[in-house]
N, C-alpha and C positions, 0 to 999 in steps of 0.2 A: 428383841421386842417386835410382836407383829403387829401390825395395824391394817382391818378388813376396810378393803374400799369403799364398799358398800357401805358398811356402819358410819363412817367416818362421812361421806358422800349425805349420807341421812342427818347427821350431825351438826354440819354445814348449813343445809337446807333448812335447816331449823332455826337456825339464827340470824336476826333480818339485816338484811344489807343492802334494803331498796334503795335504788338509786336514778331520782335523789329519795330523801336526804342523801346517801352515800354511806353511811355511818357506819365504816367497815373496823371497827377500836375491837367488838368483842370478840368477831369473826380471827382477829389478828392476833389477841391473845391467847384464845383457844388452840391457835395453830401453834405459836410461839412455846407455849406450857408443851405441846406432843412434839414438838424440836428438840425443845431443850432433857426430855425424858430419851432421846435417841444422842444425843452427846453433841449434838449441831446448835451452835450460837449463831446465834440471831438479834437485828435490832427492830426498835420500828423510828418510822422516818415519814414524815407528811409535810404537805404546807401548812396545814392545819390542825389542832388534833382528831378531829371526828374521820378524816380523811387519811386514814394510816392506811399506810404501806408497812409490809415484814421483807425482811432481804437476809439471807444469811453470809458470812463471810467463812467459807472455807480457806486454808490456803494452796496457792494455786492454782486455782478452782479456771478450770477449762472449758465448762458446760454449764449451762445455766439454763433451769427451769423455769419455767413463768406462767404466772396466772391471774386473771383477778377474781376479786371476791364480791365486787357490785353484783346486783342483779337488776332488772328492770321489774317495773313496778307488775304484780297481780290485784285484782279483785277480786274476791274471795266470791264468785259468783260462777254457779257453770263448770267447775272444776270435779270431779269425777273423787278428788281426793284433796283435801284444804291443800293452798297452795305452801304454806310456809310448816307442814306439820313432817315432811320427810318419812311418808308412810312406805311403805316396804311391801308391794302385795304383786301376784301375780309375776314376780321373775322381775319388776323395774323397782328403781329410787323413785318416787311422784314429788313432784312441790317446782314451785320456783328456784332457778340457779341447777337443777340438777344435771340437765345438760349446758346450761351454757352459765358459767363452766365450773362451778362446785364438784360436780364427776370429775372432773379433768385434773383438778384441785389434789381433791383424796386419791386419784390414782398415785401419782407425781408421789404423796408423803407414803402412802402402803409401798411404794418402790425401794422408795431411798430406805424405810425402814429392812426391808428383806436384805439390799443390798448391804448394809450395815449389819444385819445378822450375822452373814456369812463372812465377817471378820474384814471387810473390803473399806477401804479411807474412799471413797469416790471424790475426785477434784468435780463436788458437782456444788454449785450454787442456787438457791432458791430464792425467786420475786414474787410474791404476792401482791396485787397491788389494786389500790381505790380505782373507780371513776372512768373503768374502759370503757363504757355502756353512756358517758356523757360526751369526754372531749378529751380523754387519754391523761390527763393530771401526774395520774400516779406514777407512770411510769415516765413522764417528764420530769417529773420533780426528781426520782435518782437518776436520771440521768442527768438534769442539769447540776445534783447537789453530788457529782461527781459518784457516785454511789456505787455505779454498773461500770467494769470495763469492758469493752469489745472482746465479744466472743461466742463459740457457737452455742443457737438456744434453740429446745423447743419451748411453743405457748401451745398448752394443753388444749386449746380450744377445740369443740369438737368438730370432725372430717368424717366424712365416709371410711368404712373400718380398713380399708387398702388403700386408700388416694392419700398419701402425706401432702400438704398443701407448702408450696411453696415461694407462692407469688400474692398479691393483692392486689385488686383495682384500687389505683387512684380515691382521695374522698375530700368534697371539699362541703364545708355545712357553714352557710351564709344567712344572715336576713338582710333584707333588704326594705326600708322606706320611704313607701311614695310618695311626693306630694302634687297634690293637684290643682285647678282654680274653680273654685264653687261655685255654684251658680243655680238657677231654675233647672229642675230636672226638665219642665215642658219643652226646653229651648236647646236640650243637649242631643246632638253634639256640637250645634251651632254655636254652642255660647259653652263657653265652660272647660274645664279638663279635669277627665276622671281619675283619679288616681287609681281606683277599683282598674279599671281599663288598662291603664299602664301596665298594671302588675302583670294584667292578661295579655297583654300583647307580650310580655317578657317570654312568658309561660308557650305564647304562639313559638317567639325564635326558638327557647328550645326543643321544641316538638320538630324543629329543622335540624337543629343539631344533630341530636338522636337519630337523624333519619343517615347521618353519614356513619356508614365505618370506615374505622384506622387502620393504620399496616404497623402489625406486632414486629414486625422483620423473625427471619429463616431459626432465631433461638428458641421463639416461643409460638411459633404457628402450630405447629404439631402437639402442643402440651395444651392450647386453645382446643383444640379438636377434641383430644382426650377430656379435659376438662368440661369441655360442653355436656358429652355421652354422660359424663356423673354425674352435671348437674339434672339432665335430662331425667334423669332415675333417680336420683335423690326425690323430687320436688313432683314426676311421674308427670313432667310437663314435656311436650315433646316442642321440635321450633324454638328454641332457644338459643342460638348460634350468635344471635345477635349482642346477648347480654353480656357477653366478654372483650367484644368488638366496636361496642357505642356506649355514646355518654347516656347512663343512666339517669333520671333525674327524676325527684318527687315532695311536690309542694305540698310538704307536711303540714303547713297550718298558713292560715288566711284569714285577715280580720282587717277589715276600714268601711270607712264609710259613717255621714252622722245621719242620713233619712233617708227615706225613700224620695222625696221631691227634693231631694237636694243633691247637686253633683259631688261627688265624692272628693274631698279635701284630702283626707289622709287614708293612707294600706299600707298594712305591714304582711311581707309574704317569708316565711322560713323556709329555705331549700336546701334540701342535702341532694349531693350530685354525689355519680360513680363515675370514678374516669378511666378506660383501657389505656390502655398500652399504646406509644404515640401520639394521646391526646396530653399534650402541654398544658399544667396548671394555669401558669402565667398566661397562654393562648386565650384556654376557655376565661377566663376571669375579666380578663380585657375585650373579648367579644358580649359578655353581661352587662359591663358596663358602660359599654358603643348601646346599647338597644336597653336599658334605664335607667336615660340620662335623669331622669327626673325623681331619681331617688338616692338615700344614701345607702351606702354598703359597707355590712361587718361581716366580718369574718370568722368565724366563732374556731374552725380548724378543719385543717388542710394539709393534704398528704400526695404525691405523685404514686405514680402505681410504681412498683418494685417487684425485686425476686430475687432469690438465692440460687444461684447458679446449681443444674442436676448434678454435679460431678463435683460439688463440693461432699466437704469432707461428713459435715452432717446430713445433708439429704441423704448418701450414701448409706451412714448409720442408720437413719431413720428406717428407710427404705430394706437396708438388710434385717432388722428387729422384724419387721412387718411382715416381708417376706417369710421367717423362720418360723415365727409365730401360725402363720395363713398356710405354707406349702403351697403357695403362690406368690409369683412376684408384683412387687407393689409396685403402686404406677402412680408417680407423683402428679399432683394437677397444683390450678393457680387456682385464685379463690371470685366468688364477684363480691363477694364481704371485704368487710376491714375486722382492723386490729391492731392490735400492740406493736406488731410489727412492723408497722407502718410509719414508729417513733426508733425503733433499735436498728433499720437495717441503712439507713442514712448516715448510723453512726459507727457503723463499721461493724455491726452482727451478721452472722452469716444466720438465718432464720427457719426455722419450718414447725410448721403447726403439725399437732396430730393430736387427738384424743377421742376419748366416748363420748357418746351422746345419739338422741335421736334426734336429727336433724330441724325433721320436718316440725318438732313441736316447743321449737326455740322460740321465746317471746311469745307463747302462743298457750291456750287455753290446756291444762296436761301434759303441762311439759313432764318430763320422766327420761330414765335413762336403765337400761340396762343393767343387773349386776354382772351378766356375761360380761358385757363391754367392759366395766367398773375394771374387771379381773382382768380381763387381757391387755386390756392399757396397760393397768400396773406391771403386769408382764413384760411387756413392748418399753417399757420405760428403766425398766432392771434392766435388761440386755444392753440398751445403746446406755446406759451409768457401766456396766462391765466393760463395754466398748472401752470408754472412756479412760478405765481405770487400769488398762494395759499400759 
């Protein structure tokens, strides 16, 4: 049985898995129907039902694929090609999810179905999973419900078509509420405390933070470097040195205050921070809540930065598929993004991301994805499943 990335890729994209809601149920049984027509069983597994997860159980299964199926939300506004119709024009997939990571998705099942043509059992396992795109759920939930055992994965998500990624920054995504004492605006700041203020003064220390960098130490300097140059030309941004070496941070939403003449009582401020390599979770968390004192703080999820060592056994694979594929050698980098990964390699996954997609138009107005890429993924993903199945 063969199955075209592309089609399959379009297929996806067509079926909505904005998230939120999340509601990844038909997404999961579409895929689970083209599993079960390849001979691979499969269950699904959620905290919920609208929030399903697919996981296949092979046995012995050494490699395990991963994906998820959320997407972030489009408005059907400005888009070149509807975002949820998975049109086909000009050499890309269009729509929401196509790169990130629907492509990534269909390449992963057009592999395993090849591989499987060619009379091969691959010890390979497959995760599909809700809610990467909110606070990682999905793939907590087989992890906690014992579902996943350690071992090595790639997550489809897409990379640069030669950088297998092997690392991620830190990510901690927090709100925080302030409160304040009201008062006469005419009399502030003599009389009064703003809570608006506080949030800003928060917003001030981290603007000091970000102004330090960290020392990755002697394993990952030189992968920092390389990393940079990609993101540098990924993104066509040059000076970026900084973004893998300092705490990122960005106050995605801000809302307090009851009037203009009145001192601000209450501010709610929602922050997702990036953290390199050397900056301590616990460190940074405990210097947020030294400088506002006059709020409370949740947590919503939090990750230290990691990485899978080059000379493991899957970076290698990854990296030799890529290279065979390219007739160039691949040159792993670490990511300034997160991901799933950031929930599997704490628990003993040896990790590395690599798939299709076009970067630059991730969560963004046209997102699209190559069928080139579509194809050589699925390529790049047959090899290291043959790898595996020596």
């Amino acid at each position: 049985m063969q199955i075209d990335p592309a089609d399959l890729c379009a297929s996806l994209v067509q079926i909505r898995t904005d998230n939120p809601p999340g509601d990844t149920r038909d997404a999961v049984e579409y895929i689970r129907n083209l599993l079960e027509g390849l001979g691979v069983r499969s269950m699904i597994a959620g905290e919920e039902p609208k929030k399903a997860n697919l996981i296949s159980s092979q046995k012995d299964a050494t490699l395990l694929f991963c994906g998820h199926l959320d997407v972030v939300p489009a408005i059907d506004q400005g888009w070149t090609y509807p975002p949820f119709e998975g049109d086909s024009v000009g050499g890309f997939i269009w729509g929401r999810g196509s790169t990130d990571m629907k492509g990534g998705c269909a390449a992963v099942i057009s592999a395993l179905a090849a591989v499987i043509e060619e009379g091969l059992e691959p010890p390979v396992d497959l995760a599909f999973v809700c809610d990467e795109e909110i606070g990682g759920k999905g793939i907590r939930h087989l992890l906690k419900a014992g579902l996943l055992s350690p071992m090595d994965c790639v997550i489809a998500e897409p990379t640069p078509a030669r950088n297998p990624c092997i690392g991620q920054k830190g990510l901690c995504r927090m709100t925080l509420n302030f409160s304040g004492n009201p008062g006469h605006s005419s009399l502030y700041p003599d009389r009064g405390v703003s809570a608006i203020m506080e949030a800003m003064n928060l917003l001030k220390y981290l603007d000091e933070v970000h102004e330090q960098e960290f020392e990755a130490g002697d394993l990952l300097d030189e992968i920092l470097d390389q990393s940079t140059a990609v993101l540098e030309e990924t993104f066509s941004i040059q000076g970026l040195s900084h973004v893998l070496r300092r705490v990122m941070f960005n106050p995605g939403r801000i809302e307090g205050g009851e009037k203009a003449n009145i001192v601000a009582q209450q501010c709610m401020l929602e922050l997702d921070l990036r953290l390199p390599w050397g900056c301590g979770l616990e460190q940074l968390v405990t210097g947020i809540q030294e400088h506002a004192q006059n709020a409370t703080m949740t947590i919503q999820s939090s990750a230290e930065p990691s990485f899978t060592p080059a000379d493991a056994r899957i970076t290698t694979a990854v990296c030799r598929a890529v290279s065979s594929e390219y007739s160039t050698p691949a040159i792993p980098i670490v990511q300034w993004a997160a991901s799933d990964a950031r929930a599997l390699r704490p628990e003993g996954f040896d990790v590395v991301e690599y798939g299709p997609g076009e970067i630059s138009t991730m969560h963004a107005i046209d997102e699209r994805v190559s069928i080139d890429q579509l194809e050589t993924a699925s390529r790049i993903y047959a090899r290291i499943m043959r790898e595996y199945s020596v």
